[in-house]
C-alpha positions as CSV (number, residue, x, y, z in Angstrom):
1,X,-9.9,37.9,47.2
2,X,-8.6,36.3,44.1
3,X,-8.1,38.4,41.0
4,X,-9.8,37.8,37.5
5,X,-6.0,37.6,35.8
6,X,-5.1,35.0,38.3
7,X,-8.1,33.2,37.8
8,X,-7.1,33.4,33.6
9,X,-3.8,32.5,34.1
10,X,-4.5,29.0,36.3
11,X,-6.7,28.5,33.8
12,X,-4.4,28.8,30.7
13,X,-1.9,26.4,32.5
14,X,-3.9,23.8,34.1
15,X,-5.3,23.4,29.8
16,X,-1.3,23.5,29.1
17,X,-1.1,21.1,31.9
18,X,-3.7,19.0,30.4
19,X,-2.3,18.9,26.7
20,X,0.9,18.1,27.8
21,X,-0.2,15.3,29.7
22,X,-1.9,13.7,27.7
23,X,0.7,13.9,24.4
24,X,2.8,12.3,27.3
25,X,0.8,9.4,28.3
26,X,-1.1,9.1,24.8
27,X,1.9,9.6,23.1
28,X,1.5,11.4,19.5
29,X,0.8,9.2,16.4
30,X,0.0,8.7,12.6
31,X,-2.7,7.3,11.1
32,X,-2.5,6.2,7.3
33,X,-5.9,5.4,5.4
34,X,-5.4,3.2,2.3
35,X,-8.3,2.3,0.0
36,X,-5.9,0.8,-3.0
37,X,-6.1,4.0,-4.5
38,X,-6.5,7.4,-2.2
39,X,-4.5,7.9,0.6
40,X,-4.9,9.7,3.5
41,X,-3.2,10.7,7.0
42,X,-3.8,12.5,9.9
43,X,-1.9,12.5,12.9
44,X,-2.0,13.7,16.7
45,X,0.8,16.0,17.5
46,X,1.3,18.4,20.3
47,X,0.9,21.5,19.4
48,X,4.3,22.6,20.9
49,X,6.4,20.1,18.5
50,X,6.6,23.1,16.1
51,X,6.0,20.8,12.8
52,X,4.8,21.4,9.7
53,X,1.8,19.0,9.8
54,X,1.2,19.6,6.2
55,X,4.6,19.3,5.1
56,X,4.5,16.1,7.0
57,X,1.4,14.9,5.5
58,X,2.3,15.6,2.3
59,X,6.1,14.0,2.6
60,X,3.9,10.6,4.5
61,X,1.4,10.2,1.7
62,X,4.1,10.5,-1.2
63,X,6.1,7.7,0.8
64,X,3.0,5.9,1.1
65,X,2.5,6.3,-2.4
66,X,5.8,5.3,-3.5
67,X,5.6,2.1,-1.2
68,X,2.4,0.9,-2.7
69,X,3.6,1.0,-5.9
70,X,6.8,-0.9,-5.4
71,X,7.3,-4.7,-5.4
72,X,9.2,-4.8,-2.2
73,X,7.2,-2.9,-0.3
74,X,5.6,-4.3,3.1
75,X,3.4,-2.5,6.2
76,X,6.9,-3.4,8.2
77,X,8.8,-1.3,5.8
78,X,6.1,1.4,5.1
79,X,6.2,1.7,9.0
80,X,9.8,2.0,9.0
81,X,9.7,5.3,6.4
82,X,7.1,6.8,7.8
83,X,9.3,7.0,11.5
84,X,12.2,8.1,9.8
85,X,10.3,11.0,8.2
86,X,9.0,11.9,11.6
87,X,12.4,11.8,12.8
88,X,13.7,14.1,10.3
89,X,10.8,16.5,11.4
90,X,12.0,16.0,15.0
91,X,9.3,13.4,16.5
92,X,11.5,10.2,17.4
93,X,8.3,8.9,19.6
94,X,5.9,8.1,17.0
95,X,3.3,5.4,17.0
96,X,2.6,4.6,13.2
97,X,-1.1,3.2,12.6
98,X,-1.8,1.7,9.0
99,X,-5.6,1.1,8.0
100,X,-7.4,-0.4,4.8
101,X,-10.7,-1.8,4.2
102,X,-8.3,-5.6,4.3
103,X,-8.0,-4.8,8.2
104,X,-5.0,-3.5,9.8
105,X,-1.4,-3.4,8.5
106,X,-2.8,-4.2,5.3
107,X,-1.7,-2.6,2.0
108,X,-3.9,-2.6,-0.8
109,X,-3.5,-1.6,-4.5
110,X,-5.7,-1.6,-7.1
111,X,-4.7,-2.7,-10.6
112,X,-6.9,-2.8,-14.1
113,X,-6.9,-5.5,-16.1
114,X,-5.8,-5.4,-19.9
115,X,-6.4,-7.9,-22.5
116,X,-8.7,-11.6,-22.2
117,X,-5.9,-13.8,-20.9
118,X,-7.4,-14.6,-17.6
119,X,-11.4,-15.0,-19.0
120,X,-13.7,-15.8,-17.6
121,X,-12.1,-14.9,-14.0
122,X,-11.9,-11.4,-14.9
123,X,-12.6,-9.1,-18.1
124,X,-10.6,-6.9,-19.6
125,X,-11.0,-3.4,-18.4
126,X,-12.1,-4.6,-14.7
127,X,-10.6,-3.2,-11.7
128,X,-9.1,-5.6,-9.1
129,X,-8.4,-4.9,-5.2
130,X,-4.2,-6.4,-4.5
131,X,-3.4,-7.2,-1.4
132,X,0.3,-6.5,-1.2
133,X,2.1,-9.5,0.5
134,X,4.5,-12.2,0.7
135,X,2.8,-15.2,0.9
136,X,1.8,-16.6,-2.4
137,X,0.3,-20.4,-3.0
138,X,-0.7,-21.7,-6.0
139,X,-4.1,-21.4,-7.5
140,X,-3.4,-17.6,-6.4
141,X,-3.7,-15.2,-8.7
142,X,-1.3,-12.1,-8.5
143,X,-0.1,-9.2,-9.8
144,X,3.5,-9.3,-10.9
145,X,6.3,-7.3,-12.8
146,X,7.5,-9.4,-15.2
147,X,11.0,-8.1,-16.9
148,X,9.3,-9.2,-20.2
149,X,6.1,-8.9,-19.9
150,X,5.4,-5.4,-18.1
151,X,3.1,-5.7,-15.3
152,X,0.9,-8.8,-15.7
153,X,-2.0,-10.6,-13.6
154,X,-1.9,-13.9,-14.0
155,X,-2.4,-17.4,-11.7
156,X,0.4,-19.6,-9.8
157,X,0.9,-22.5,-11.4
158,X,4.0,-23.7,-9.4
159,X,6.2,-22.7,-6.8
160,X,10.1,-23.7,-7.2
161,X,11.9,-22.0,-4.7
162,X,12.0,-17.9,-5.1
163,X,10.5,-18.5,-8.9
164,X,6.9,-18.5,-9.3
165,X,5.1,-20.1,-12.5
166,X,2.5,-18.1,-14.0
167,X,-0.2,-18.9,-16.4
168,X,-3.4,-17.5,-18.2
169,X,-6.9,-18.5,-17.3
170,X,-7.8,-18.3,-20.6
171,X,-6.8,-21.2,-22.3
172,X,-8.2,-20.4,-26.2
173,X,-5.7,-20.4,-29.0
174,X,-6.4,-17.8,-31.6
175,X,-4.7,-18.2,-34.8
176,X,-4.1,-15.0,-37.3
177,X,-2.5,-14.5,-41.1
178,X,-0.4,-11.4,-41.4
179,X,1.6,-10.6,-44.5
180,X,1.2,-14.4,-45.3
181,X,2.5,-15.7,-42.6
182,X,0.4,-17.3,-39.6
183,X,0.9,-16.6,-35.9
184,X,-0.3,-18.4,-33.3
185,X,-1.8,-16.4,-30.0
186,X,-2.0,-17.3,-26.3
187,X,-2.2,-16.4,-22.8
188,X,1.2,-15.8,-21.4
189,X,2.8,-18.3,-19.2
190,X,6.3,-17.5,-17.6
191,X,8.5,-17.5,-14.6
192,X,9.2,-14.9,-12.4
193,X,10.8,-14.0,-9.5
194,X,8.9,-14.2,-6.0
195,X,10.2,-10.3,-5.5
196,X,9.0,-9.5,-8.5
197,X,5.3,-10.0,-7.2
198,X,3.1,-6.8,-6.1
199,X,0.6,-9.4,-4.2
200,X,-2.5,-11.6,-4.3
201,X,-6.3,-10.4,-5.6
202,X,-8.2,-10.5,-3.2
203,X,-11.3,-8.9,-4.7
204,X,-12.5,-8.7,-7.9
């Protein structure tokens, strides 16, 4: 006759049995959601790691964060952060999923626009979706840091080499008096560098 506490404890390790095989063969991993704006992660860890899943969270999103607000940032390299903060938490077999609404491996951002220069494509105050990447073409229009400009949206009017030409939609000149003296505005054109662009709009 078999006991009751046997019967518990065969239990209890055939569901340890069970976890453990399947963080084995499934491996554990980390999804990252990215809208251009929120970001979220969740993960599937064994529950005998011994992590800080909300430490981990927290220290993935800020990364994430940080990525999508930097020039240079790519999926490739976002991918590459996120496994080195797993690593520092003790998971060095980590598969790293990242998710938008562009698809997979696809990092959005969304930006607002400032000012009339690119009427009638957009207006000021409007909200465009980025799509953060390294391939560029004229007749794009991106989102770039420009060292004197700030951060500007603007189309590609050229490509030479690494430096991109940029130039306003809008092509009005308005002309003002101030203190006597009359000043001539325009959209801004200028050159900068290909690493110096956040990406391409994709929707607006």
């Amino acid at each position: 006759m078999v006991k009751k506490s046997t019967l518990i404890i065969g239990a209890i390790i055939l569901v340890l049995l069970i976890f453990g095989g399947y963080f084995l063969f499934a491996g554990e991993s980390v999804n990252v959601y990215m809208d251009g704006e929120n970001i979220t992660s969740q993960m599937s860890i064994s529950p005998f790691a011994g992590v800080d899943t909300n430490k981990l969270n927290e220290e993935i999103c800020n990364y994430t964060s940080e990525t999508m607000n930097s020039t240079n940032g790519t999926a490739q390299s976002l991918k590459q952060g996120i496994l080195r903060i797993c690593l520092a938490h003790g998971l060095d077999n980590v598969k790293v999923h990242l998710n938008s609404p562009l698809g997979e491996d696809k990092i959005p951002i969304q930006f607002h626009v400032e000012g009339l220069s690119m009427y009638p494509t957009l207006k000021d105050g409007q909200t465009v979706l980025v799509e953060k990447t390294n391939s560029v073409q004229v007749g794009n229009i991106v989102v770039a840091n420009s060292s004197q400009y700030g951060n500007i949206i603007k189309r590609v009017s050229k490509i030479n080499g690494n430096q991109v030409y940029l130039t306003s939609d809008n092509t009005d000149v308005d002309y003002e008096y101030v203190n006597g003296t009359m000043y001539e505005t325009k959209g801004i054109t200028t050159w900068v560098n290909m690493k110096d662009i956040y990406g391409v709009v994709v929707q607006y």
